[in-house]
Backbone as ProteinMPNN parsed JSONL, in Angstrom:
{"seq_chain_A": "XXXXXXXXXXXXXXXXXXXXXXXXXXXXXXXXXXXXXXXXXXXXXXXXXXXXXXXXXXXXXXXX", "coords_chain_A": {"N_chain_A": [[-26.331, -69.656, 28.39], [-25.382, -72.496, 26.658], [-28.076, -74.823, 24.49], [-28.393, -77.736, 23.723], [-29.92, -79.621, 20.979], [-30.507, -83.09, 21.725], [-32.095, -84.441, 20.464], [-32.374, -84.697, 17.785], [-31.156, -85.984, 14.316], [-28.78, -86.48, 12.146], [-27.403, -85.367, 9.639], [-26.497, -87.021, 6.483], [-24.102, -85.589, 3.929], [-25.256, -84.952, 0.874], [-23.772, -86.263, -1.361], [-22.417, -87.926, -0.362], [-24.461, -89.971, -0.468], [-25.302, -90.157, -2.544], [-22.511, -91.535, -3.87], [-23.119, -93.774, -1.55], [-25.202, -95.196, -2.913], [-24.159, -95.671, -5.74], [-22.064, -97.225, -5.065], [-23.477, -99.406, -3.539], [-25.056, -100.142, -6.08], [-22.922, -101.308, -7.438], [-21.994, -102.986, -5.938], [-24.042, -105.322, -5.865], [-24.103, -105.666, -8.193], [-21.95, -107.347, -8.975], [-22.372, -109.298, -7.171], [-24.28, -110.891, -8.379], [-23.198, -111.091, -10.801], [-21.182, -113.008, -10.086], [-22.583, -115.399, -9.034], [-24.187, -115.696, -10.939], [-22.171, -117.069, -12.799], [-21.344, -119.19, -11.09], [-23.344, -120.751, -11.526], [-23.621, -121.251, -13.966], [-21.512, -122.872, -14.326], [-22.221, -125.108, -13.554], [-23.899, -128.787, -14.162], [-26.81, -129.736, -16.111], [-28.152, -131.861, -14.042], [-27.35, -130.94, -11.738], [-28.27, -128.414, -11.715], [-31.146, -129.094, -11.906], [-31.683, -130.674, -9.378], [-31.264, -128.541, -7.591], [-33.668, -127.106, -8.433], [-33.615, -125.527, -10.925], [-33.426, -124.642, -14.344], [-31.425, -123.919, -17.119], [-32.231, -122.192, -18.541], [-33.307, -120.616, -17.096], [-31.502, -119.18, -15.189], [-30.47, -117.158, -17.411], [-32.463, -115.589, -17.047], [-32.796, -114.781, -14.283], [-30.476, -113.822, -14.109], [-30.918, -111.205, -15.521], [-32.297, -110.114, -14.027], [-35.008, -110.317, -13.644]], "CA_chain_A": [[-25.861, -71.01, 28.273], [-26.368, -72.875, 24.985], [-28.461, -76.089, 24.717], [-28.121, -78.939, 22.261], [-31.084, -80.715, 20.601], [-30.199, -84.706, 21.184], [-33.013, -85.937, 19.694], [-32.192, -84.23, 16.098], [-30.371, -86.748, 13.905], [-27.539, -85.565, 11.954], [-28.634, -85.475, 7.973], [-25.49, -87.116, 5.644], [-23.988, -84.994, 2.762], [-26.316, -85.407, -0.605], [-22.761, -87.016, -2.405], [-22.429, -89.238, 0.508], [-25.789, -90.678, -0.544], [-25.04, -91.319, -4.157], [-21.975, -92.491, -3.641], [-23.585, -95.001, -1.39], [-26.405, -95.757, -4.028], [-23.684, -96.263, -6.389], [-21.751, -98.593, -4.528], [-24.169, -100.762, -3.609], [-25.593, -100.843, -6.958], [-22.039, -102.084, -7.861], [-21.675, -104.441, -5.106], [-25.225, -106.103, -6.893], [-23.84, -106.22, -9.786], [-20.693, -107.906, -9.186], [-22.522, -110.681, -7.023], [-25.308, -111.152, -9.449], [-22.04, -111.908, -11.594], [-20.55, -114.125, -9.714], [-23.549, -115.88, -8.878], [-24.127, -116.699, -12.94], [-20.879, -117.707, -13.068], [-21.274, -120.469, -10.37], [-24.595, -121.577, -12.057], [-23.52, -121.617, -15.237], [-20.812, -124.205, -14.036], [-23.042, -126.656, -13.14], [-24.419, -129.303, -15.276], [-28.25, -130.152, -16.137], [-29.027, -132.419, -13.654], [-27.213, -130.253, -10.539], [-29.412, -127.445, -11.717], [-32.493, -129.601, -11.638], [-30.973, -130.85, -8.572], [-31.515, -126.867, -6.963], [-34.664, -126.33, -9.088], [-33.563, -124.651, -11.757], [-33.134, -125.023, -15.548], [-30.581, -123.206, -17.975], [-32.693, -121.026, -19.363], [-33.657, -119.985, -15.494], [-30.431, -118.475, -15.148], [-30.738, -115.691, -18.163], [-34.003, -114.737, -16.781], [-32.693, -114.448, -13.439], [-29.49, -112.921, -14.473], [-31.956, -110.401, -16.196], [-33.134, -109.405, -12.943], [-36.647, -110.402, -13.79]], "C_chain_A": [[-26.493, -71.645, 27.028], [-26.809, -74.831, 25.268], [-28.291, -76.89, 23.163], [-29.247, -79.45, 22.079], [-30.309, -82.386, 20.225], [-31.014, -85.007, 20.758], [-33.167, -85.633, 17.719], [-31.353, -85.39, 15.885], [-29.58, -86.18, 13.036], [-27.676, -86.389, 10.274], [-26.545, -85.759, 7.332], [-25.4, -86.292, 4.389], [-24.839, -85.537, 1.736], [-24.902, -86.479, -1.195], [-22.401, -87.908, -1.237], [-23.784, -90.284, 0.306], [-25.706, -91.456, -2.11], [-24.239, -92.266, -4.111], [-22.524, -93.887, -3.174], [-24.385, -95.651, -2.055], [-25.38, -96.368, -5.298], [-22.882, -97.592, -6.114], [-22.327, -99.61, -4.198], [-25.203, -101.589, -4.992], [-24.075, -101.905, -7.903], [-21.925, -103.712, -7.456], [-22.76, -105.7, -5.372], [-24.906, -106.41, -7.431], [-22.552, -107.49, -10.211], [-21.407, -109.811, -8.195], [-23.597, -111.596, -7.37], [-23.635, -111.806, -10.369], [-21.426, -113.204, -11.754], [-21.351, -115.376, -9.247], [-23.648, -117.123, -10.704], [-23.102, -117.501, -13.077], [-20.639, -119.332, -12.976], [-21.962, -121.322, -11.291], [-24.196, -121.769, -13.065], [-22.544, -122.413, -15.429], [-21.064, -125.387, -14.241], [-23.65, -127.157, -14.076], [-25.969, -129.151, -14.654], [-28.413, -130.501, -14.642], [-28.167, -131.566, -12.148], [-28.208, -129.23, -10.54], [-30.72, -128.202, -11.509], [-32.263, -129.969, -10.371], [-31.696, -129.432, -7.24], [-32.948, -126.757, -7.539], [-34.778, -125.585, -10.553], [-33.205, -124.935, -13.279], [-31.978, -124.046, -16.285], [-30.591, -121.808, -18.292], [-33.455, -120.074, -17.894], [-32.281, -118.784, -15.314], [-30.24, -117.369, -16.265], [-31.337, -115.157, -17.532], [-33.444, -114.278, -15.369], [-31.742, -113.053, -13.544], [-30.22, -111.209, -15.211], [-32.272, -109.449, -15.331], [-34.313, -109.463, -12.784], [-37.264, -110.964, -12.404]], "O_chain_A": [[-27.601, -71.471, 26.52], [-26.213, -75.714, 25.883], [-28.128, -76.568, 21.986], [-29.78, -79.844, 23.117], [-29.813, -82.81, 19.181], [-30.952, -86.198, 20.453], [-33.807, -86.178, 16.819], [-30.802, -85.919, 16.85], [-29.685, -84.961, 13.168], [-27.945, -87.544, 9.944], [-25.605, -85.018, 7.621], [-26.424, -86.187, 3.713], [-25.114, -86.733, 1.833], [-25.264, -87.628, -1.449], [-21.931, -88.948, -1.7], [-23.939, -91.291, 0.996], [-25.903, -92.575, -2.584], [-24.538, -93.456, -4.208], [-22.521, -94.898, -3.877], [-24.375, -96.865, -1.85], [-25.712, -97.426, -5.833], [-22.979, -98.671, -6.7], [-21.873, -100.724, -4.458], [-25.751, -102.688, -5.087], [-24.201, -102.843, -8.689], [-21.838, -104.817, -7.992], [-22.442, -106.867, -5.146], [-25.095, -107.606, -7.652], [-22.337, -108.179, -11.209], [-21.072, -110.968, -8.45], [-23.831, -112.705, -6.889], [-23.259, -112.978, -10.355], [-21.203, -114.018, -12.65], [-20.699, -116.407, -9.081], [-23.418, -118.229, -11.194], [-23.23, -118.652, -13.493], [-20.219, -120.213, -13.726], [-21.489, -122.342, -11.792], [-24.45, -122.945, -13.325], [-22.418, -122.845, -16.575], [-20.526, -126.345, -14.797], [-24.074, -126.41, -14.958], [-26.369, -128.764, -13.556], [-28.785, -129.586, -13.907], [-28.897, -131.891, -11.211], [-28.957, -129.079, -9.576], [-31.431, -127.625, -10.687], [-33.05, -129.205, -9.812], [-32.446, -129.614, -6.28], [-33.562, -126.027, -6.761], [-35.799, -125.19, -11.116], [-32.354, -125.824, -13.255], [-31.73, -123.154, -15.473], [-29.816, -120.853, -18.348], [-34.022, -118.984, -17.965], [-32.451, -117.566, -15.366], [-29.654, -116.421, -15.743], [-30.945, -114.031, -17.225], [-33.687, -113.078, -15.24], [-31.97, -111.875, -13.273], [-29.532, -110.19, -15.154], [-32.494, -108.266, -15.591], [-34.863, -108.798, -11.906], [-38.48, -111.111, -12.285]]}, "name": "protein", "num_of_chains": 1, "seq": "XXXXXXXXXXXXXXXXXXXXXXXXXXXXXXXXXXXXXXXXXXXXXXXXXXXXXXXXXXXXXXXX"}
């Protein structure tokens, strides 16, 4: 009679792993994007408003 190990977990393909590493470095990138976008809408005093200055938004956008 054959037995099963349930308590093994079940290991995803290696290209199922990039993939996912790539996609979510996309899905970053696109709402880092859209993010700037907003901010860079807004005038002076809404950004001061939030905290933030002009030149906040490069640096962020930066990823720093």
């Amino acid at each position: 009679m054959a037995t099963f190990d349930t308590f093994r977990t079940a290991r995803s393909a290696p290209a199922t792993n990039v993939l996912s590493a790539v996609l979510g470095r996309i899905i970053a990138w696109n709402d880092r994007r859209v993010t700037v976008n907003m901010l860079e809408r807004l005038t002076d005093r809404e950004l001061y408003d939030i905290g933030l200055e002009r030149g906040d938004i490069a640096h962020w956008s930066r990823g720093a």
